[in-house]
PDB file of the backbone (N, CA, C, O) and the ligand in Angstrom, with CONECT records:
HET     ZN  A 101       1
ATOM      1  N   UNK A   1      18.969 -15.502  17.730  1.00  0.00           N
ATOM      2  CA  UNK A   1      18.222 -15.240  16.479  1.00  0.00           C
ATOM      3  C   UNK A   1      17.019 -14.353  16.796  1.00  0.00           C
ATOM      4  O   UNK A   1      16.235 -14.762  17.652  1.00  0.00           O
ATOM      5  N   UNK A   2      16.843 -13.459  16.338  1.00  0.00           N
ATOM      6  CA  UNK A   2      16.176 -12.337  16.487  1.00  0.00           C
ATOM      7  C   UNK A   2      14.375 -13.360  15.814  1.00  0.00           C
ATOM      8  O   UNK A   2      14.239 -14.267  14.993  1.00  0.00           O
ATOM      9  N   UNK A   3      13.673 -12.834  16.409  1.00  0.00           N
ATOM     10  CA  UNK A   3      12.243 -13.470  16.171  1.00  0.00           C
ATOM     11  C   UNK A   3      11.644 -12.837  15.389  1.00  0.00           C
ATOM     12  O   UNK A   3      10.473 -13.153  15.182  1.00  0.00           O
ATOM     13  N   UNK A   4      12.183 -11.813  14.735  1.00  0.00           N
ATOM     14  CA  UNK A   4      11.784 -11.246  13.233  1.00  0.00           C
ATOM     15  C   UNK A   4      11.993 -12.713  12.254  1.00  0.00           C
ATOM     16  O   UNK A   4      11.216 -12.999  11.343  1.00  0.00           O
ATOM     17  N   UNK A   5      12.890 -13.344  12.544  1.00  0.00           N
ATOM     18  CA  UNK A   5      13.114 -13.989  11.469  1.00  0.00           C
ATOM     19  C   UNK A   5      12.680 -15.741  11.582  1.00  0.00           C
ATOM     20  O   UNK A   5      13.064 -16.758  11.004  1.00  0.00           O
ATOM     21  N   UNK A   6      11.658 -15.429  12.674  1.00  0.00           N
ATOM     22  CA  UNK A   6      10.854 -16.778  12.387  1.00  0.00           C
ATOM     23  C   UNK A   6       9.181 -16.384  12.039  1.00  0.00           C
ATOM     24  O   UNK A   6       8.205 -17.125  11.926  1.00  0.00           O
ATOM     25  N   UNK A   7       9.327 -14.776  11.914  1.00  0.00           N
ATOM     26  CA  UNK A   7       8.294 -14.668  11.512  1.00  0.00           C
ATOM     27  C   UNK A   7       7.123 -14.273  12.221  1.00  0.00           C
ATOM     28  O   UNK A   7       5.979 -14.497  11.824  1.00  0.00           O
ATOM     29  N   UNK A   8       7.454 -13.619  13.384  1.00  0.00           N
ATOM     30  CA  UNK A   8       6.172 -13.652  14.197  1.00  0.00           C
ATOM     31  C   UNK A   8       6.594 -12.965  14.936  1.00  0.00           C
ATOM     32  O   UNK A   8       6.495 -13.415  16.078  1.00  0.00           O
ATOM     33  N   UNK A   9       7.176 -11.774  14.853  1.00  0.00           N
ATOM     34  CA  UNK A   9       7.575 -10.330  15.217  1.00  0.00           C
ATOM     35  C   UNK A   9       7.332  -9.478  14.367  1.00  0.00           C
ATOM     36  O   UNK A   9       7.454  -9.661  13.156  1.00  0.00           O
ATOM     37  N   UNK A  10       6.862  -8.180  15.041  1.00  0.00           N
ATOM     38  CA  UNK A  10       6.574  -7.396  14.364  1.00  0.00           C
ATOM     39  C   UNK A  10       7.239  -5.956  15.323  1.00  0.00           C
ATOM     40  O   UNK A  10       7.226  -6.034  16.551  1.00  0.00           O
ATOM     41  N   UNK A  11       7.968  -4.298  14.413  1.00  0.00           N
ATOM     42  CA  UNK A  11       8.243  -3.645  14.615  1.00  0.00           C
ATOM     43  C   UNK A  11       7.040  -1.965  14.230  1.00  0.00           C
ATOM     44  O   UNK A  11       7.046  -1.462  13.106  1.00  0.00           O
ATOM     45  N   UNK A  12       6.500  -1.613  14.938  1.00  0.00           N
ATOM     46  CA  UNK A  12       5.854  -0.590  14.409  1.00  0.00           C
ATOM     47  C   UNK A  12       6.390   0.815  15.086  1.00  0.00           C
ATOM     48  O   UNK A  12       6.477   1.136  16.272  1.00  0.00           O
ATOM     49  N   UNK A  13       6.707   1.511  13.907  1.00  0.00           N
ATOM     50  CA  UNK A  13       7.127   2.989  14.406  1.00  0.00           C
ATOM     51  C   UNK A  13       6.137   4.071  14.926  1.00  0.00           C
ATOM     52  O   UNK A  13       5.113   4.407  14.331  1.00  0.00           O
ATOM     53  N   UNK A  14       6.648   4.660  16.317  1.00  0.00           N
ATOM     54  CA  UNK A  14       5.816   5.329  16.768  1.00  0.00           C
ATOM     55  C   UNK A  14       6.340   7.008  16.377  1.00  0.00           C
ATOM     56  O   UNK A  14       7.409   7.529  16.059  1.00  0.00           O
ATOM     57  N   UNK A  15       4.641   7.575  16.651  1.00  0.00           N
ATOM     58  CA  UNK A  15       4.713   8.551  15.780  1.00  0.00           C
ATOM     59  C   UNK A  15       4.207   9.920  16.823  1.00  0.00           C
ATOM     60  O   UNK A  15       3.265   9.843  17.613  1.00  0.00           O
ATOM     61  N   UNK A  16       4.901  10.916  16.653  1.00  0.00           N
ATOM     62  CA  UNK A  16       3.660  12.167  17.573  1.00  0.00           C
ATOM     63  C   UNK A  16       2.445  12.039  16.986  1.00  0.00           C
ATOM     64  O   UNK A  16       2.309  12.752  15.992  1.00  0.00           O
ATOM     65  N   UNK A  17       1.676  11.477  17.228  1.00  0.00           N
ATOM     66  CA  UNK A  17       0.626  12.071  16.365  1.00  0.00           C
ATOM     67  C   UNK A  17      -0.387  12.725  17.194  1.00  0.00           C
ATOM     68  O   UNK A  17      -1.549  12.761  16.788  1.00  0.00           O
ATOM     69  N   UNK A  18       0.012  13.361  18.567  1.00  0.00           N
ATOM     70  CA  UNK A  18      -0.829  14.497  19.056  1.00  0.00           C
ATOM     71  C   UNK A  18       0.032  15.450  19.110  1.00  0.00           C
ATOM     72  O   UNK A  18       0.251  16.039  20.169  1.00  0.00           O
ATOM     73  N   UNK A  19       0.521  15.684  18.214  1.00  0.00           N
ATOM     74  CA  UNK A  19       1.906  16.771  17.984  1.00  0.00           C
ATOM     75  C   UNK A  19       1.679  17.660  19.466  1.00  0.00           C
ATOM     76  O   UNK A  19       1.003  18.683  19.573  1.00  0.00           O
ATOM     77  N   UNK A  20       2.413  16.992  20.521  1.00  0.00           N
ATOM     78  CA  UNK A  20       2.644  17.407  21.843  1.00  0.00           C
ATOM     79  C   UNK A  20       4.396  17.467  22.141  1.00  0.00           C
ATOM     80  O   UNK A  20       5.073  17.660  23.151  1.00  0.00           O
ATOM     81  N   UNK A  21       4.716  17.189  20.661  1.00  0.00           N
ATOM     82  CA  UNK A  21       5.927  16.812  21.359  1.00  0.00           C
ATOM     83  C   UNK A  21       6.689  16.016  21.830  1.00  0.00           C
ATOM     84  O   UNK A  21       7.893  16.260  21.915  1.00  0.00           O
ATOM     85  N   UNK A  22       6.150  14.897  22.237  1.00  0.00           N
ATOM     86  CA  UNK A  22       6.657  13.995  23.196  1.00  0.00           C
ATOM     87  C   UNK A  22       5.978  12.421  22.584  1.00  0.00           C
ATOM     88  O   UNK A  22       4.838  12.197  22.176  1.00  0.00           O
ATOM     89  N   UNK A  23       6.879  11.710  22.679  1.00  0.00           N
ATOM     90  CA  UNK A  23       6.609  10.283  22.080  1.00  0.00           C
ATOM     91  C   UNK A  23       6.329   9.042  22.495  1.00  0.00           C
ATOM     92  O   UNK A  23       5.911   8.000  21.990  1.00  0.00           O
ATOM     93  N   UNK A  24       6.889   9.676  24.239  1.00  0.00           N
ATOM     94  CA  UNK A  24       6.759   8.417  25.261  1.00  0.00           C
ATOM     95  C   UNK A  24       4.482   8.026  25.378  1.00  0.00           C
ATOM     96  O   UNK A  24       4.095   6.885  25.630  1.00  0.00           O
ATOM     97  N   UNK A  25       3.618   9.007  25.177  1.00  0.00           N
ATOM     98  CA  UNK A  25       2.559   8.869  25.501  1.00  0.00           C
ATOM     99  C   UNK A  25       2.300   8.314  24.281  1.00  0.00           C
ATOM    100  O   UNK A  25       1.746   7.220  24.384  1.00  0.00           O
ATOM    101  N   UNK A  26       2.541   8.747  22.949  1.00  0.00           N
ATOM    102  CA  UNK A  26       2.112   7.631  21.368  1.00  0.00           C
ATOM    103  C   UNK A  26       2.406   6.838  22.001  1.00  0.00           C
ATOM    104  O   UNK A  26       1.416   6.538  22.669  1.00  0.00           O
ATOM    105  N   UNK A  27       3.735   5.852  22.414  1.00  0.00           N
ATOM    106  CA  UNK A  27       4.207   4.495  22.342  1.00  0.00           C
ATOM    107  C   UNK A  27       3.397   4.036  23.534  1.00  0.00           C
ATOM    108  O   UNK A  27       2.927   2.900  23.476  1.00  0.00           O
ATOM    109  N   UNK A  28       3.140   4.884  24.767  1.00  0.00           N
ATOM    110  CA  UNK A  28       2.050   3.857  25.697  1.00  0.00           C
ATOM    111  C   UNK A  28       0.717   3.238  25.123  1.00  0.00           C
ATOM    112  O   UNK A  28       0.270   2.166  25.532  1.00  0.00           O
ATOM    113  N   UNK A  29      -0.061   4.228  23.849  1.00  0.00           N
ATOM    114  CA  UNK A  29      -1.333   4.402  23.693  1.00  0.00           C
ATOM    115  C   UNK A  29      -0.989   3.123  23.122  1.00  0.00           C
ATOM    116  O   UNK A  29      -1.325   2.088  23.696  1.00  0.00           O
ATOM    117  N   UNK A  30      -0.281   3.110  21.925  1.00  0.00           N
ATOM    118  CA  UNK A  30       0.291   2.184  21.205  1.00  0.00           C
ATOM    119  C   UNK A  30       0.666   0.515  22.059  1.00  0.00           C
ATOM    120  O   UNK A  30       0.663  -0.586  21.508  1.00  0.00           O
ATOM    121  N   UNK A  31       0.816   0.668  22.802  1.00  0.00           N
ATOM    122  CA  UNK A  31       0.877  -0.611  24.127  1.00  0.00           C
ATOM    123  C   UNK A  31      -0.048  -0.830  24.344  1.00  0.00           C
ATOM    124  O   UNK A  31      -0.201  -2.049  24.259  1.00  0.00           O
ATOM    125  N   UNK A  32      -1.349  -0.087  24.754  1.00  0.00           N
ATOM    126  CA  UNK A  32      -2.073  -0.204  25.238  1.00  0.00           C
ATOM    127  C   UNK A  32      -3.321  -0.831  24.519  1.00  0.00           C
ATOM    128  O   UNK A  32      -4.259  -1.510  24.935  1.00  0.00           O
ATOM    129  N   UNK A  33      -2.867  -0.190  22.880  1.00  0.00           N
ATOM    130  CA  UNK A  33      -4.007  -1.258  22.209  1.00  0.00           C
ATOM    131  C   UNK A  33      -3.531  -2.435  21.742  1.00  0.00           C
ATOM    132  O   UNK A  33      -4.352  -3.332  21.552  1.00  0.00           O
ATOM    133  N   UNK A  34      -1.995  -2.700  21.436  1.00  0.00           N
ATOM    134  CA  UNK A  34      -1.767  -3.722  21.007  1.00  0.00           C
ATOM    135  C   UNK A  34      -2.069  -4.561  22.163  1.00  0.00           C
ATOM    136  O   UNK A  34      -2.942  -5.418  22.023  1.00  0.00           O
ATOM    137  N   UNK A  35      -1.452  -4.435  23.330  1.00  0.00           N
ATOM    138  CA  UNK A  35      -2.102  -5.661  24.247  1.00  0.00           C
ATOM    139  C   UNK A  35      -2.711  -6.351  24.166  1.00  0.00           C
ATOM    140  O   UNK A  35      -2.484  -7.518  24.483  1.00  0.00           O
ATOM    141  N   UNK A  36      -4.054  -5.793  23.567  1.00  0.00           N
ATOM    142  CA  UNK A  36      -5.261  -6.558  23.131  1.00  0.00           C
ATOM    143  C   UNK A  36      -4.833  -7.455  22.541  1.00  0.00           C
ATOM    144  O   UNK A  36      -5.441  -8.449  22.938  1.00  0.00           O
ATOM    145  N   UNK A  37      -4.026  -7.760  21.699  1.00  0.00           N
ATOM    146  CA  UNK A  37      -3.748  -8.966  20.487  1.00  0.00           C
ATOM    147  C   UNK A  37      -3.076  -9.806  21.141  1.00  0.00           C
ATOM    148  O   UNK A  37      -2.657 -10.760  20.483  1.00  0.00           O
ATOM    149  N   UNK A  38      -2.767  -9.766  22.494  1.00  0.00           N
ATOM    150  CA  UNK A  38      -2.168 -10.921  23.124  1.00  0.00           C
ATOM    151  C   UNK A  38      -0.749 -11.301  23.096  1.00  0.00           C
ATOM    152  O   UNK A  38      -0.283 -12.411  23.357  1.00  0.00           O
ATOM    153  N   UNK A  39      -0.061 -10.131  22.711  1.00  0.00           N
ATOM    154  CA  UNK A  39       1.376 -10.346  22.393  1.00  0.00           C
ATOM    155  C   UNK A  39       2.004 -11.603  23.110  1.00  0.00           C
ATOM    156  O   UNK A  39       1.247 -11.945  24.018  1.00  0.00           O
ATOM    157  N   UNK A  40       3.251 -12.514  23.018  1.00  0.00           N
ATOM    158  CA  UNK A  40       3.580 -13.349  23.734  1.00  0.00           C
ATOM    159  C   UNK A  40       4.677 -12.024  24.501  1.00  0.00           C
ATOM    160  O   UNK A  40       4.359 -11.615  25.617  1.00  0.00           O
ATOM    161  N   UNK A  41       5.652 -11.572  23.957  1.00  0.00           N
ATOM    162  CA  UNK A  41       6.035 -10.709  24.125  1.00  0.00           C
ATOM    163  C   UNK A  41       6.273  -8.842  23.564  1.00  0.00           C
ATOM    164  O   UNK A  41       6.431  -8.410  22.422  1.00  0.00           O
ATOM    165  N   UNK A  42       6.206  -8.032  24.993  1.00  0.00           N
ATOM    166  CA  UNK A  42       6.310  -6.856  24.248  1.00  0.00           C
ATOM    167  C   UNK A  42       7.979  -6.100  24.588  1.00  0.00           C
ATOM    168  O   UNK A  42       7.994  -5.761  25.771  1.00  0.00           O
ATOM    169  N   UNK A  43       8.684  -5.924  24.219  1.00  0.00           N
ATOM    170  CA  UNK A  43      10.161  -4.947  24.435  1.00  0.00           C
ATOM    171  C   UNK A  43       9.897  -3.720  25.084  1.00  0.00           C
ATOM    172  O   UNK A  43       9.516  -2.743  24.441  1.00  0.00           O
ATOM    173  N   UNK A  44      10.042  -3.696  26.112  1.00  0.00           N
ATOM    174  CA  UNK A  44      10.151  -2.331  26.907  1.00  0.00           C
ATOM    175  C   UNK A  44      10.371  -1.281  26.739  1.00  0.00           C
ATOM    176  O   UNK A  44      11.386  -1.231  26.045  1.00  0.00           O
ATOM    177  N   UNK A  45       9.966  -0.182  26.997  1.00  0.00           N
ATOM    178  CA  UNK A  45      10.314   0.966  26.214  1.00  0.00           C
ATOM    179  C   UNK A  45      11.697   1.635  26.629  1.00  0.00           C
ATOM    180  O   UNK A  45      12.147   2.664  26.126  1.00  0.00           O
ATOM    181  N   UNK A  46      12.388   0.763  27.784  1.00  0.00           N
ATOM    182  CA  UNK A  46      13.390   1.184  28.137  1.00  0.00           C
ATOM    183  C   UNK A  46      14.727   0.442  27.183  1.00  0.00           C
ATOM    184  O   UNK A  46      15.857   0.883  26.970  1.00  0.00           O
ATOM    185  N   UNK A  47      14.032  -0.933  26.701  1.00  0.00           N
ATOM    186  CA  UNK A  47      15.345  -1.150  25.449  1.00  0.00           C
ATOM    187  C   UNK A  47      15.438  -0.811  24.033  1.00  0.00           C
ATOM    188  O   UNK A  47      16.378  -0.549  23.283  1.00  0.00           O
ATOM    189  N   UNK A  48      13.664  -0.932  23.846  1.00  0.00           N
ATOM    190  CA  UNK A  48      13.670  -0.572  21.849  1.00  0.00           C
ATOM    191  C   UNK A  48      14.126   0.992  21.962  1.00  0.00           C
ATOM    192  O   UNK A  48      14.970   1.375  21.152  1.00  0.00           O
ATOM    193  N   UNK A  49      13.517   2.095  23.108  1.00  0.00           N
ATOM    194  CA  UNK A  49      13.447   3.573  22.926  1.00  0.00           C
ATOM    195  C   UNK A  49      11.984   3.717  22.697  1.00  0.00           C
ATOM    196  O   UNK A  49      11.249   2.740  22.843  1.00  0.00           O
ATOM    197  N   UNK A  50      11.545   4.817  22.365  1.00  0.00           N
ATOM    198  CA  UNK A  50       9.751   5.343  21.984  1.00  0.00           C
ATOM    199  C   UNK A  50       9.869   5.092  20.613  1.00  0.00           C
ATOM    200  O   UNK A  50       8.844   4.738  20.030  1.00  0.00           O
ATOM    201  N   UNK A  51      11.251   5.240  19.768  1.00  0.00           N
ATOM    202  CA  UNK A  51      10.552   5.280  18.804  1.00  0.00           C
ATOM    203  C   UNK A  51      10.265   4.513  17.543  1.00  0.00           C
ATOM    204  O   UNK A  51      10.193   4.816  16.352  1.00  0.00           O
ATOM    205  N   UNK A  52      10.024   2.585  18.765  1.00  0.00           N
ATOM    206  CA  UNK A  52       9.733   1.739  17.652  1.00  0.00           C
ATOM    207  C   UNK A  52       8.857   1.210  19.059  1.00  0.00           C
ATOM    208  O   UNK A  52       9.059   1.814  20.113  1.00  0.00           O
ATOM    209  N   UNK A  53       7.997   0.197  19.026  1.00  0.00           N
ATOM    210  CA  UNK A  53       7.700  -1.228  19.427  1.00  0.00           C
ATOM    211  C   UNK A  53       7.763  -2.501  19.143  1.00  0.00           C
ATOM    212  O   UNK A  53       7.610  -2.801  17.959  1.00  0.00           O
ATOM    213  N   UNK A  54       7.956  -3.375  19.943  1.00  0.00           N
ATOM    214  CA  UNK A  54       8.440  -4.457  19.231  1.00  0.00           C
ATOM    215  C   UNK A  54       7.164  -5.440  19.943  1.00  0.00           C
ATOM    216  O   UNK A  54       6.653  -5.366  21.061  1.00  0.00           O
ATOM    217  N   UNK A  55       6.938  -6.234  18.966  1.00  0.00           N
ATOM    218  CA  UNK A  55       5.866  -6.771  19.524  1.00  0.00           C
ATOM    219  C   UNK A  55       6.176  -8.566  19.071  1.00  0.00           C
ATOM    220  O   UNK A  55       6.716  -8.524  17.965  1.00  0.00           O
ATOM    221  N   UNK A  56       6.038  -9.941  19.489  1.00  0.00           N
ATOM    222  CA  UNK A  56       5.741 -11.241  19.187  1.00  0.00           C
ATOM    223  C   UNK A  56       5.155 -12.070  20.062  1.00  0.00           C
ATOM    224  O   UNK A  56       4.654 -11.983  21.183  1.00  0.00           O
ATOM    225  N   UNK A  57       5.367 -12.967  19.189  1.00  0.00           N
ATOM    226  CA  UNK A  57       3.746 -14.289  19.354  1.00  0.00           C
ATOM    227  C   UNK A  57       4.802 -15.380  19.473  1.00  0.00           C
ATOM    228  O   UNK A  57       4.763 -16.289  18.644  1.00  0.00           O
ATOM    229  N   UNK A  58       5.822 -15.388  20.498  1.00  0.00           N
ATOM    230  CA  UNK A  58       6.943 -16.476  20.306  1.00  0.00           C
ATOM    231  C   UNK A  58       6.404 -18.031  21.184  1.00  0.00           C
ATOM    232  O   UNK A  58       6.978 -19.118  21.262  1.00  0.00           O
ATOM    233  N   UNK A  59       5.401 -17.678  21.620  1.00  0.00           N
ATOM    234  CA  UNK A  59       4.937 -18.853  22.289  1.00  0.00           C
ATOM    235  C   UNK A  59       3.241 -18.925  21.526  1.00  0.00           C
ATOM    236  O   UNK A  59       2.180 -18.985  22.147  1.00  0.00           O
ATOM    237  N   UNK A  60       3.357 -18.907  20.596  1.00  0.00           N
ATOM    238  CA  UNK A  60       2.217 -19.416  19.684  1.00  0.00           C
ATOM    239  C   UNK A  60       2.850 -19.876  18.359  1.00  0.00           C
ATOM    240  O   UNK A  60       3.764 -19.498  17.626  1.00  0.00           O
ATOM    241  N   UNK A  61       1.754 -21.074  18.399  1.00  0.00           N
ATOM    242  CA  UNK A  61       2.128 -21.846  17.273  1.00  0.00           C
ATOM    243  C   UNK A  61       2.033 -21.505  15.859  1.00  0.00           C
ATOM    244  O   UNK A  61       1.010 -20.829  15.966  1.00  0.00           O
ATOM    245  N   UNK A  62       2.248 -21.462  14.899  1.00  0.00           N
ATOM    246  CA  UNK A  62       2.009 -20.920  13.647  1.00  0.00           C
ATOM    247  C   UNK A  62       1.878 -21.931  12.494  1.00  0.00           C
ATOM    248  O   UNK A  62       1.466 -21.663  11.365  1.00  0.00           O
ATOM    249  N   UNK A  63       2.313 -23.208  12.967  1.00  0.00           N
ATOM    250  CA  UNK A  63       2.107 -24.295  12.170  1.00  0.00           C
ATOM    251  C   UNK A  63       3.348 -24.279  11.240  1.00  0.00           C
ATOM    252  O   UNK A  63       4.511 -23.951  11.475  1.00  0.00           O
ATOM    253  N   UNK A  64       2.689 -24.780   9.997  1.00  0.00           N
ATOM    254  CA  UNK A  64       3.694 -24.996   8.726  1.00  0.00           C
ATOM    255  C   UNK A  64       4.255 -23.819   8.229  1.00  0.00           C
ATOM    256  O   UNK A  64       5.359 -23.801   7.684  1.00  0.00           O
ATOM    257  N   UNK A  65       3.392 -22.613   8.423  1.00  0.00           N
ATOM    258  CA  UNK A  65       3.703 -21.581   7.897  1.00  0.00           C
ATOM    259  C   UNK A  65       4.632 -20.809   8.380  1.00  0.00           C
ATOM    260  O   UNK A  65       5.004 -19.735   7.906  1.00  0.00           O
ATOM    261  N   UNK A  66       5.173 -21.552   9.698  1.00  0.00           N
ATOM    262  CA  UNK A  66       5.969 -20.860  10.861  1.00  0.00           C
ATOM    263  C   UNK A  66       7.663 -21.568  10.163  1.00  0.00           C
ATOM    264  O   UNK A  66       8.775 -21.041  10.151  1.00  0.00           O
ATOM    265  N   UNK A  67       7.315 -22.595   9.778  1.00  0.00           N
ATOM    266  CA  UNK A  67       8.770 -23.444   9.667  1.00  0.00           C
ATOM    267  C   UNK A  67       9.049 -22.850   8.396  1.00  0.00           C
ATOM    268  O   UNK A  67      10.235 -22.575   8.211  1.00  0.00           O
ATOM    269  N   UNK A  68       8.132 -22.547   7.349  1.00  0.00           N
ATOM    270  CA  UNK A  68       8.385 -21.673   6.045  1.00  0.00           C
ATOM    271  C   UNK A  68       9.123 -20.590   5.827  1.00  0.00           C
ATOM    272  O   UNK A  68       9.762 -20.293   4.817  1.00  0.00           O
ATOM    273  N   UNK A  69       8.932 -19.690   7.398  1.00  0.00           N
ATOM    274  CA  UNK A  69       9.586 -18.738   6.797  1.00  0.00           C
ATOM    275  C   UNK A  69      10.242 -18.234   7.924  1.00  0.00           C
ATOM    276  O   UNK A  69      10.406 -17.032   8.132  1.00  0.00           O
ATOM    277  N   UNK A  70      10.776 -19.513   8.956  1.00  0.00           N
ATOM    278  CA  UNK A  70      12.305 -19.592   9.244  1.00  0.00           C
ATOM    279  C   UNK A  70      13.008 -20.376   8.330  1.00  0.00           C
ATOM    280  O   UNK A  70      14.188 -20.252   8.657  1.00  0.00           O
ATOM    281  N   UNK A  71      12.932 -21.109   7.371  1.00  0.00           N
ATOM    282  CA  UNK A  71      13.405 -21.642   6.165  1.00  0.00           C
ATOM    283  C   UNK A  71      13.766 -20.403   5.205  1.00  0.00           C
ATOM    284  O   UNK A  71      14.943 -20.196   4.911  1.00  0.00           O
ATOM    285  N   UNK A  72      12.746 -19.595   4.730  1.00  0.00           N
ATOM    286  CA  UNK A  72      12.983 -19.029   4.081  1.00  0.00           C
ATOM    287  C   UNK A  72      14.416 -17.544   4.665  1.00  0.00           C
ATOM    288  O   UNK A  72      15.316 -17.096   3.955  1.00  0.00           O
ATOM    289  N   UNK A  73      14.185 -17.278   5.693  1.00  0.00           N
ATOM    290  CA  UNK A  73      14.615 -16.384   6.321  1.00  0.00           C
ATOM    291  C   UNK A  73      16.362 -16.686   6.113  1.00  0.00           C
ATOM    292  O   UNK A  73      17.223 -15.910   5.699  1.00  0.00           O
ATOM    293  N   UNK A  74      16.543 -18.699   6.759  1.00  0.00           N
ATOM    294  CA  UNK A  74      17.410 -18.771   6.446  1.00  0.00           C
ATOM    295  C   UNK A  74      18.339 -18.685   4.803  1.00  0.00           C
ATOM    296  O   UNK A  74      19.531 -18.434   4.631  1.00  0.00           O
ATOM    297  N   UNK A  75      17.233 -19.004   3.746  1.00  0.00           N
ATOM    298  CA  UNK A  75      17.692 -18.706   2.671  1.00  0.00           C
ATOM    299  C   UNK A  75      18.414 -17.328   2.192  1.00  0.00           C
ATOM    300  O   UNK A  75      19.422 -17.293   1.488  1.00  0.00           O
ATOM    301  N   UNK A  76      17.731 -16.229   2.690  1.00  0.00           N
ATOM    302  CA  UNK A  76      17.644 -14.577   2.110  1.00  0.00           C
ATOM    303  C   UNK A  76      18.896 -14.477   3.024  1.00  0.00           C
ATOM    304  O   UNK A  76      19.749 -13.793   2.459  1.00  0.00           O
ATOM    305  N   UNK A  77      19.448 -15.083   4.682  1.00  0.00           N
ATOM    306  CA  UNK A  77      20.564 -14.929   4.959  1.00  0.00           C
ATOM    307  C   UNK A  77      21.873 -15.515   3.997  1.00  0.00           C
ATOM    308  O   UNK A  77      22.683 -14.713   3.532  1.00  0.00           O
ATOM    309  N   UNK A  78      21.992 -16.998   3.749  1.00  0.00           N
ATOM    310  CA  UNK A  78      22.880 -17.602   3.048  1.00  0.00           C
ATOM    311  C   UNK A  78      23.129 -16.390   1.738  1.00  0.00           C
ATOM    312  O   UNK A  78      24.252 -16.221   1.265  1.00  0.00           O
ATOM    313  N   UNK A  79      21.981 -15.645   1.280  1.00  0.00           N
ATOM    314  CA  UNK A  79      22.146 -14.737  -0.136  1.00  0.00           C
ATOM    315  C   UNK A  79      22.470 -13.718   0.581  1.00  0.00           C
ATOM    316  O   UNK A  79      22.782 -12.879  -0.263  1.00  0.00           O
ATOM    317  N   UNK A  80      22.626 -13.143   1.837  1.00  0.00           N
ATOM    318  CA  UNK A  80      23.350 -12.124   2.021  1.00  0.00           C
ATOM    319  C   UNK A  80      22.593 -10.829   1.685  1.00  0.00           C
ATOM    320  O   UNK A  80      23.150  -9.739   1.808  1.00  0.00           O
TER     321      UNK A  80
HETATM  322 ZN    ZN A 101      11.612  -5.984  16.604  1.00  0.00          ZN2+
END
């Protein structure tokens, strides 16, 4: 089960935005500040590619709000 769907993953698209061309240095900069937030885990740039990050908090607790919306997650699957 993918950890998007307990809620505490997140995907952000990386972008040239020093129009150099090249995407591998966005997605480091982009590593480099998310770190800060303590990711539990980050996806390597050798499996997502440059041009997403994947970032979660799979070993932090989230409480009630965590069981909500793997509940819910499972609902929006059963609806397909
Ligand atoms: Zn992801």
């Amino acid at each position: 089960m993918s950890r998007h769907q307990y809620g505490d993953a997140i995907d952000l698209q990386v972008f040239d935005n020093n129009h150099d061309g090249q995407i591998d240095d966005d997605w480091n900069k982009m590593y480099a500040a998310l770190s800060q937030t303590h990711p539990s885990y980050v996806e390597p740039m050798s499996q997502s590619g440059s041009g997403h990050l994947h970032l979660d908090w799979r070993n932090v607790s989230l409480g009630c709000e965590h069981e909500g919306a793997v509940f819910r997650a499972s609902a929006l699957e059963e609806k397909g």
